[in-house]
C-alpha positions as protocol buffer text, in pm:
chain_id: "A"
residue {
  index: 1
  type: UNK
  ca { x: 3735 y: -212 z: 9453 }
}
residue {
  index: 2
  type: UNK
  ca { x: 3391 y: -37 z: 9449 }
}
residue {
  index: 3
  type: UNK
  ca { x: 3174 y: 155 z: 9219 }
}
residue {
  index: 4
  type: UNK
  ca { x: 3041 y: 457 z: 9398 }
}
residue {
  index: 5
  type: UNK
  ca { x: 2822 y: 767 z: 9458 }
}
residue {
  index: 6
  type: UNK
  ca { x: 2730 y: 1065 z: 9669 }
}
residue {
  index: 7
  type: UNK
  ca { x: 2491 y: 810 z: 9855 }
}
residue {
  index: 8
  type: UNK
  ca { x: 2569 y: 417 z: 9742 }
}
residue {
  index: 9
  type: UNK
  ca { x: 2887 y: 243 z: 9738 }
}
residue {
  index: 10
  type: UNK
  ca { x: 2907 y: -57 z: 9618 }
}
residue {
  index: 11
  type: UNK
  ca { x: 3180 y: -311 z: 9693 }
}
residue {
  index: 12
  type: UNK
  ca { x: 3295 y: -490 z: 9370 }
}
residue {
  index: 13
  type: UNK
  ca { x: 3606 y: -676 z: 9513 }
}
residue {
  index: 14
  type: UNK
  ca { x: 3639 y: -1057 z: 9379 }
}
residue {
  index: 15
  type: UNK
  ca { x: 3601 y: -1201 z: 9702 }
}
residue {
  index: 16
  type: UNK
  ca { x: 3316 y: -1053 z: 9791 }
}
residue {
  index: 17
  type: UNK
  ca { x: 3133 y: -1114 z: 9470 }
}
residue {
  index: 18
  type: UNK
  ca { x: 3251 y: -1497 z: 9497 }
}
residue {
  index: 19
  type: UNK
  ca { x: 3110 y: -1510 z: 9822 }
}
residue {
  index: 20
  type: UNK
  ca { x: 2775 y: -1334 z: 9788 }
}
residue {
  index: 21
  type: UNK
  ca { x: 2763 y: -1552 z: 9457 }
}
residue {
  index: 22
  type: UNK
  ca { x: 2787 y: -1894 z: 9690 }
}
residue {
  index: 23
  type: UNK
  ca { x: 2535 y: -1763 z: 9877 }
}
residue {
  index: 24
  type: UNK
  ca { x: 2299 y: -1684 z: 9667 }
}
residue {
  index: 25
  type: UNK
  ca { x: 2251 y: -1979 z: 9568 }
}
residue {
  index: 26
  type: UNK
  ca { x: 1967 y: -2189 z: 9631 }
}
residue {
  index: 27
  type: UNK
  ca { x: 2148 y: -2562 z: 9777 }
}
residue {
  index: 28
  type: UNK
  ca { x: 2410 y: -2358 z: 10024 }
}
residue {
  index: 29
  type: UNK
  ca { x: 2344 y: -2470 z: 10342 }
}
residue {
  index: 30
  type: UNK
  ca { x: 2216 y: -2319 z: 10695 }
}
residue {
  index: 31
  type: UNK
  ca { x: 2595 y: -2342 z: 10804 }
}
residue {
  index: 32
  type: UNK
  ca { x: 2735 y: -2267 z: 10526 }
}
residue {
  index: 33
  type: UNK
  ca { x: 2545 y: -1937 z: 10486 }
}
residue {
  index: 34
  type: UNK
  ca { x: 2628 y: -1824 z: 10818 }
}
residue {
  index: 35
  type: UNK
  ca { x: 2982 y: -1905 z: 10764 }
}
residue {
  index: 36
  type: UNK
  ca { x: 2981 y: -1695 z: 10409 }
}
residue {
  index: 37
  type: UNK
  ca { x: 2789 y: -1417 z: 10591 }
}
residue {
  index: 38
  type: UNK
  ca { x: 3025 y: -1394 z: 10826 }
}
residue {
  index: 39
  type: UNK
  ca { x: 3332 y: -1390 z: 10610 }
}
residue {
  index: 40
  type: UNK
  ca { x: 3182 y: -1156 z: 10362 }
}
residue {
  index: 41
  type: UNK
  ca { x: 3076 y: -912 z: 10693 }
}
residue {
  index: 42
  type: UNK
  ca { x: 3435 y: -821 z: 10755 }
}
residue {
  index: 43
  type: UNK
  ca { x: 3551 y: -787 z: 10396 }
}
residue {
  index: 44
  type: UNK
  ca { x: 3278 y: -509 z: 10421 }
}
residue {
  index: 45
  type: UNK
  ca { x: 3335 y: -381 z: 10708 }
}
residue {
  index: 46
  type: UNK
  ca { x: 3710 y: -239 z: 10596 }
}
residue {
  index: 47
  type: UNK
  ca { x: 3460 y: -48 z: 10348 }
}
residue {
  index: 48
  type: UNK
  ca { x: 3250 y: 117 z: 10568 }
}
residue {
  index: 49
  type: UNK
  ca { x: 3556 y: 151 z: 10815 }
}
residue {
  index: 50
  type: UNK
  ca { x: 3764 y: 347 z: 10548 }
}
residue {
  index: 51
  type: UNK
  ca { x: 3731 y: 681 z: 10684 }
}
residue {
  index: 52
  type: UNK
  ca { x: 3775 y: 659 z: 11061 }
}
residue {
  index: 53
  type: UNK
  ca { x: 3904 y: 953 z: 11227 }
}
residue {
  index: 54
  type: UNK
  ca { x: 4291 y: 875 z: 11320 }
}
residue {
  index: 55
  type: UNK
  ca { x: 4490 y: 1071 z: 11560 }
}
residue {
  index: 56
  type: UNK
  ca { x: 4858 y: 928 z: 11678 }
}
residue {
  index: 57
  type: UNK
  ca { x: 5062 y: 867 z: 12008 }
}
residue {
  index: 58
  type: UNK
  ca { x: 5444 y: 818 z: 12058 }
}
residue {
  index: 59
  type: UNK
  ca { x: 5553 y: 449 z: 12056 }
}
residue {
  index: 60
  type: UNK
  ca { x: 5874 y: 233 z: 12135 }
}
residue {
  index: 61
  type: UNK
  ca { x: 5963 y: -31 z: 11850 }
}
residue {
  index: 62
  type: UNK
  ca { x: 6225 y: -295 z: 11917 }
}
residue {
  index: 63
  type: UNK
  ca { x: 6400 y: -47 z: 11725 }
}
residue {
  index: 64
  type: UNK
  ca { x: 6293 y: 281 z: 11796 }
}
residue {
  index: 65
  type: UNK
  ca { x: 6053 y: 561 z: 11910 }
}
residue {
  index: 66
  type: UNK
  ca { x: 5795 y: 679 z: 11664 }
}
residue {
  index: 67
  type: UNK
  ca { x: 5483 y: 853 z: 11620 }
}
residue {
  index: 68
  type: UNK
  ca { x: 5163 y: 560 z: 11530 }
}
residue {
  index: 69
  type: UNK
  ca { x: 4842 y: 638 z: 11417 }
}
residue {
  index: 70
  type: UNK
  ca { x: 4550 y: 463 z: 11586 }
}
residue {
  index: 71
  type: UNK
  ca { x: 4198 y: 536 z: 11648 }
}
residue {
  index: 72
  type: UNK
  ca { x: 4050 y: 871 z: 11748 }
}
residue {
  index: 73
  type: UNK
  ca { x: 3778 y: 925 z: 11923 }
}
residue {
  index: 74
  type: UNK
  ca { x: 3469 y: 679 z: 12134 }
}
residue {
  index: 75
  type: UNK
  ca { x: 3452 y: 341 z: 12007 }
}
residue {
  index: 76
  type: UNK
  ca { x: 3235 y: 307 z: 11720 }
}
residue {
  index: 77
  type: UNK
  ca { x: 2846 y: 187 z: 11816 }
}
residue {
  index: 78
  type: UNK
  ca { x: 2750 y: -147 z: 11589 }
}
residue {
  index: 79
  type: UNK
  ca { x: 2347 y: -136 z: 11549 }
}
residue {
  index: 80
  type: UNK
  ca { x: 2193 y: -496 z: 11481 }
}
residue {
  index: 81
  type: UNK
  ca { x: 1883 y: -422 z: 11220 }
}
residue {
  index: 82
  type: UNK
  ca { x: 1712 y: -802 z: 11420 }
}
residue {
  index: 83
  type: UNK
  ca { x: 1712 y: -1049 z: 11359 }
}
residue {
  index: 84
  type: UNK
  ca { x: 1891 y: -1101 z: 11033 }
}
residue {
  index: 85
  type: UNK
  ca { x: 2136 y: -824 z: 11118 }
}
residue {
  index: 86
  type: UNK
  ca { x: 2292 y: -1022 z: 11381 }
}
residue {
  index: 87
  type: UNK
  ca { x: 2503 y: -1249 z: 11044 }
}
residue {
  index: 88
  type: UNK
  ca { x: 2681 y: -886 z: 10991 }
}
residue {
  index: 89
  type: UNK
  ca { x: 2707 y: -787 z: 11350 }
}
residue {
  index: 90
  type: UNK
  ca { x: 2932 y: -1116 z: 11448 }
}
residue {
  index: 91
  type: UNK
  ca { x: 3190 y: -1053 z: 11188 }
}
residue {
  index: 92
  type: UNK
  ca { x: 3254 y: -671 z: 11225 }
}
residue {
  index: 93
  type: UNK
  ca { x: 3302 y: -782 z: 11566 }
}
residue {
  index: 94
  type: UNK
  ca { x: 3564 y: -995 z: 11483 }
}
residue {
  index: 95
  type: UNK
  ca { x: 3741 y: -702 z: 11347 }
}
residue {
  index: 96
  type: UNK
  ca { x: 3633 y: -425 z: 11601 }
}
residue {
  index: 97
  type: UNK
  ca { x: 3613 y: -635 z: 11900 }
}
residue {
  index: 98
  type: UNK
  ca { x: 3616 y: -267 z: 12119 }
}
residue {
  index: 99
  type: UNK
  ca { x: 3287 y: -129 z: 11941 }
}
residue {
  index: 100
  type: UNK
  ca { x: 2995 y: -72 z: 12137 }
}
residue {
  index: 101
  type: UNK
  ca { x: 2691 y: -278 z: 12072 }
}
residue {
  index: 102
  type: UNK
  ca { x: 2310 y: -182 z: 12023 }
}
residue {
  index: 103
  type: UNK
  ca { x: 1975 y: -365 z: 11897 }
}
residue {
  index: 104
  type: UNK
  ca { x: 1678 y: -242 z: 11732 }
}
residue {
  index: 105
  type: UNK
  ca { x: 1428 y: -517 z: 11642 }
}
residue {
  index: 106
  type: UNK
  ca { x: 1150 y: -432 z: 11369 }
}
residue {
  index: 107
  type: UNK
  ca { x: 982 y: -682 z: 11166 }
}
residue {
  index: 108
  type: UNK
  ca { x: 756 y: -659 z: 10846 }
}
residue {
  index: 109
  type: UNK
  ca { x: 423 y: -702 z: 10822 }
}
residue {
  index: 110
  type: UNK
  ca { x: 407 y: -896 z: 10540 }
}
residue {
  index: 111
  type: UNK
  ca { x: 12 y: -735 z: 10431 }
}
residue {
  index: 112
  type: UNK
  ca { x: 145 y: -367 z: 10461 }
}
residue {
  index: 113
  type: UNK
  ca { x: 532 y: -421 z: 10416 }
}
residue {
  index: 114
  type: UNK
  ca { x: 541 y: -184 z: 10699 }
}
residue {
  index: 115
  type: UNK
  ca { x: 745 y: -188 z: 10957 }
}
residue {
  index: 116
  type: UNK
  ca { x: 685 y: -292 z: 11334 }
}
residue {
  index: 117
  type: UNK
  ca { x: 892 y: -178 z: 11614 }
}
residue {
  index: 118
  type: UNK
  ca { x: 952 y: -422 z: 11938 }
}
residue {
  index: 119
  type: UNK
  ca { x: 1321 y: -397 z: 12074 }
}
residue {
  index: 120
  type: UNK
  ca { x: 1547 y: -72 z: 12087 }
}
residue {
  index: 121
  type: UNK
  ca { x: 1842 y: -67 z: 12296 }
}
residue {
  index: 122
  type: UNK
  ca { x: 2173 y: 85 z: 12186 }
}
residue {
  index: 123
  type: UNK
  ca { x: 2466 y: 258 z: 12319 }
}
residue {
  index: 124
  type: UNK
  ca { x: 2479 y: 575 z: 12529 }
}
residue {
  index: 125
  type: UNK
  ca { x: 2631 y: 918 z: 12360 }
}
residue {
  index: 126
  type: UNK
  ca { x: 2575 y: 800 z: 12022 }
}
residue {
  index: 127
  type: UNK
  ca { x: 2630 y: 1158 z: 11897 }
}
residue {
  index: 128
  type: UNK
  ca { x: 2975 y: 1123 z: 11972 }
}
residue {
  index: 129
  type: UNK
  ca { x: 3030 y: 800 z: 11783 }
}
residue {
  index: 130
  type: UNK
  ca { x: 3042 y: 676 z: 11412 }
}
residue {
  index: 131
  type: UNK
  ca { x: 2713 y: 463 z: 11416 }
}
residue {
  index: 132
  type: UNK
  ca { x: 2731 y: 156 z: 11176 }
}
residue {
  index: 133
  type: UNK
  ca { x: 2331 y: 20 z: 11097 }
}
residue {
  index: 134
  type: UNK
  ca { x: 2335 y: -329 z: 11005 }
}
residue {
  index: 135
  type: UNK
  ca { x: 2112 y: -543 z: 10815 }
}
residue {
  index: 136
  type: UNK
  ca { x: 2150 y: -773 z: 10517 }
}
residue {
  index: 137
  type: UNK
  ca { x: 1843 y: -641 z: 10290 }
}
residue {
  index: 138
  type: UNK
  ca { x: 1784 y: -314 z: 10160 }
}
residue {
  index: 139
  type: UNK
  ca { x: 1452 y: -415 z: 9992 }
}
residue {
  index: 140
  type: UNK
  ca { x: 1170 y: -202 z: 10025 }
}
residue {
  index: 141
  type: UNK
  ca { x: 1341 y: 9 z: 10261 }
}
residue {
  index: 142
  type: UNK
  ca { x: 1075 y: 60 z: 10498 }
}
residue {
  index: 143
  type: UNK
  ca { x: 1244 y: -112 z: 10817 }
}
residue {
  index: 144
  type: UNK
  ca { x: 1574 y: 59 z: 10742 }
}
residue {
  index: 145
  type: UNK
  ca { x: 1404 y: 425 z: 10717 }
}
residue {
  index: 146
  type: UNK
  ca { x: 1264 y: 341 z: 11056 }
}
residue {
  index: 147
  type: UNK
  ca { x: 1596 y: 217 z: 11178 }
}
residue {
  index: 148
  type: UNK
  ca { x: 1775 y: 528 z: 11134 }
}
residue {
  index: 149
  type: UNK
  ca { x: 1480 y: 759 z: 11200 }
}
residue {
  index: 150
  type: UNK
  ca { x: 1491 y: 544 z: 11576 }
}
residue {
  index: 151
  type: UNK
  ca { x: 1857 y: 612 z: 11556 }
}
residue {
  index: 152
  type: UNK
  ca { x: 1863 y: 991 z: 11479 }
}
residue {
  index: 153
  type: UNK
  ca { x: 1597 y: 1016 z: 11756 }
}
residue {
  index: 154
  type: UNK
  ca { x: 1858 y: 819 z: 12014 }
}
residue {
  index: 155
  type: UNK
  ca { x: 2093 y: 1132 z: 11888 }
}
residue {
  index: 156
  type: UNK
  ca { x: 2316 y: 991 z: 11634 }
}
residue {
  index: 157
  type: UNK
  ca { x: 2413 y: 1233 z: 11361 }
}
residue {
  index: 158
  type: UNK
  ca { x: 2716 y: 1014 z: 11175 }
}
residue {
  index: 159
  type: UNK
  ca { x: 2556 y: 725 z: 11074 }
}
residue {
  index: 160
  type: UNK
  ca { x: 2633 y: 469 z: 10785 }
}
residue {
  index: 161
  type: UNK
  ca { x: 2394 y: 148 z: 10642 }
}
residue {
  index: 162
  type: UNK
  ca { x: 2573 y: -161 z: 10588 }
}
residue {
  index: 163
  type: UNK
  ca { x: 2376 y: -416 z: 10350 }
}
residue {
  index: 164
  type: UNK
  ca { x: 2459 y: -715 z: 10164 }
}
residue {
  index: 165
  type: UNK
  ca { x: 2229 y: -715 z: 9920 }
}
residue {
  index: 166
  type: UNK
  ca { x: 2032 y: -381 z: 9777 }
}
residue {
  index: 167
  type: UNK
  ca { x: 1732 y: -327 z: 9570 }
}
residue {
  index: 168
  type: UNK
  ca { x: 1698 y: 16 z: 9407 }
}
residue {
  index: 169
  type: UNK
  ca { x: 1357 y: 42 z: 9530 }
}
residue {
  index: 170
  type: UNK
  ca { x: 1521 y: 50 z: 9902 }
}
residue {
  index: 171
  type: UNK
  ca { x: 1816 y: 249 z: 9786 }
}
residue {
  index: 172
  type: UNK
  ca { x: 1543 y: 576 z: 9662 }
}
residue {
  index: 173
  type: UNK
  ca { x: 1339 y: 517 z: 9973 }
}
residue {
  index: 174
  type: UNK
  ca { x: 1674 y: 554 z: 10162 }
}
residue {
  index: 175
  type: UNK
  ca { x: 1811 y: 850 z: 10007 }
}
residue {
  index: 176
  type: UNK
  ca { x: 1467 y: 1026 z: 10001 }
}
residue {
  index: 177
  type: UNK
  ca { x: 1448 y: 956 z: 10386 }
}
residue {
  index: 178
  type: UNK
  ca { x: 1802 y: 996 z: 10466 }
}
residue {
  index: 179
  type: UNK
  ca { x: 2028 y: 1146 z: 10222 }
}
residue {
  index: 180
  type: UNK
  ca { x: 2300 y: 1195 z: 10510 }
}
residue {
  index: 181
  type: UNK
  ca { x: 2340 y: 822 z: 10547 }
}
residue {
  index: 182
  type: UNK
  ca { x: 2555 y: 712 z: 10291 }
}
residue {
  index: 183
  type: UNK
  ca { x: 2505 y: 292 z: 10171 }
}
residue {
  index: 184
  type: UNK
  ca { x: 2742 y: 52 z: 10159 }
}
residue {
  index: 185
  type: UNK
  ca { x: 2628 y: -313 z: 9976 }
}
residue {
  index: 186
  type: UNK
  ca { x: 2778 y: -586 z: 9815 }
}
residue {
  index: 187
  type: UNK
  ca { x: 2505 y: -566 z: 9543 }
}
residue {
  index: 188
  type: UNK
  ca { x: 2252 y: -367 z: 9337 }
}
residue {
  index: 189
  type: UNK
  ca { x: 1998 y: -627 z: 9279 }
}
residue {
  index: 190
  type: UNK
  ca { x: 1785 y: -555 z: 8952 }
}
residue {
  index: 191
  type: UNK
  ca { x: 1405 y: -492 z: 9146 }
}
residue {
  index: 192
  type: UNK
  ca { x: 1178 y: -602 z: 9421 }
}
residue {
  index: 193
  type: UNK
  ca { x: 873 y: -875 z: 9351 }
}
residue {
  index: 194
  type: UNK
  ca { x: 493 y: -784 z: 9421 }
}
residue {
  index: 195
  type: UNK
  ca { x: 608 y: -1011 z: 9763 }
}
residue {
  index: 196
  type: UNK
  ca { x: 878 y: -670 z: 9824 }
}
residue {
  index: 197
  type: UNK
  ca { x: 1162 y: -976 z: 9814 }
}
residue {
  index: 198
  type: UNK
  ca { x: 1482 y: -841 z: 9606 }
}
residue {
  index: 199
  type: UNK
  ca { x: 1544 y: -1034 z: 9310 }
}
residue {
  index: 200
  type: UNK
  ca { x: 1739 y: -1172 z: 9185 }
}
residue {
  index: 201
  type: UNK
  ca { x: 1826 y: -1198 z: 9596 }
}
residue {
  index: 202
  type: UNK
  ca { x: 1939 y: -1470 z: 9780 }
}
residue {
  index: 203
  type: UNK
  ca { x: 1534 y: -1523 z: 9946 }
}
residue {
  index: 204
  type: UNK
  ca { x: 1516 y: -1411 z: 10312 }
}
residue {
  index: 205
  type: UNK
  ca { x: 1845 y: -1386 z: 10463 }
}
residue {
  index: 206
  type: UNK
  ca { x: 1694 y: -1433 z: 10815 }
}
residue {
  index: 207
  type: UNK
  ca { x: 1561 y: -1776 z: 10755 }
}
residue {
  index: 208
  type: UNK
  ca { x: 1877 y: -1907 z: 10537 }
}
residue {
  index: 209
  type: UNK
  ca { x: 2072 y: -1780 z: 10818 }
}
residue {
  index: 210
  type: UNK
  ca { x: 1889 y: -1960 z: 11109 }
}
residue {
  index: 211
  type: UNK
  ca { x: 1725 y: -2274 z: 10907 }
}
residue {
  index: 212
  type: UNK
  ca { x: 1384 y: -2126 z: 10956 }
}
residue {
  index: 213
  type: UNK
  ca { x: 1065 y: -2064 z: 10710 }
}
């Protein structure tokens, strides 16, 4: 279930809006949020999976000889948006166990709400692969402009953005940027605050998910 277009998808299905509810709110533990993070990272990922290039090889059932599809093509590259991206990254890998892994750690200065680059390290022939970016929050969209720009630079041309929560702020910065990277969320949140947090939100998915301030 998912309301889409050209450049946002947005996955309505009940279990992922009962999760993302439960973790939204305010009294749901560290654990807990990690655990719901988790859970709600692979009902997502079968989203942003949907259109994987198949091919098919010849088989033997207990019964009989047929031709199964399976994946075509390199493994897919996973790219952790750090820290918070890390909550998605461990549950798509539950599903794609085979994908290739890479990091690229930004964080936001919170005067400018600019991003700042310190880690980048990511798989090798990314033009070759279906790249998969990360992070929970599409707020301002600053950090995940910079993402893919480090991304298209590293030579990745098939790239997707895989968010939990989105702000429509983030989502025009993103599509202005990038229009060739489509989004895939769990929400459209209503704005950002003067702070650039998305609200309604769930507050800063890094610290929920780690217990820190």
């Amino acid at each position: 279930m998912t309301s889409e277009t050209d450049h946002l998808t947005v996955v309505t299905h009940p279990l992922v809006q009962h999760k993302l509810t439960l973790m939204r709110e305010e009294e749901t533990s560290t654990a807990k949020f990690r655990q719901l993070l988790r859970e709600i990272s692979q009902l997502l990922a079968y989203e942003v999976t949907r259109n994987l290039e198949m091919t098919s090889k010849t088989i033997k059932t207990p019964m009989c000889e047929m031709e199964a599809p399976l994946l075509d093509g390199k493994k897919l590259a996973l790219i952790s948006i750090l820290r918070a991206g890390n909550g998605l990254l461990d549950g798509i890998l539950e599903l794609v166990p085979a994908a290739r892994v890479g990091f690229v750690g930004l964080y936001r200065d919170e005067e400018t709400l600019q991003p700042v680059q310190y880690y980048f390290k990511v798989p090798e022939n990314l033009e070759d692969r279906l790249v998969i970016a990360v992070d929970p929050m599409l707020a301002t969209g600053n950090s995940s402009v910079a993402a893919i720009d480090l991304l298209k630079q590293a030579g990745a041309t098939n790239i997707r953005f895989l968010c939990l929560l989105a702000a429509p702020e983030g989502v025009a910065r993103m599509k202005e940027a990038h229009p060739d990277v489509p989004i895939i969320t769990a929400s459209l949140d209503e704005k950002l605050n003067e702070q650039g947090y998305i609200v309604p939100g769930l507050g800063d998915a890094g610290d929920r998910m780690f217990g820190t301030k």
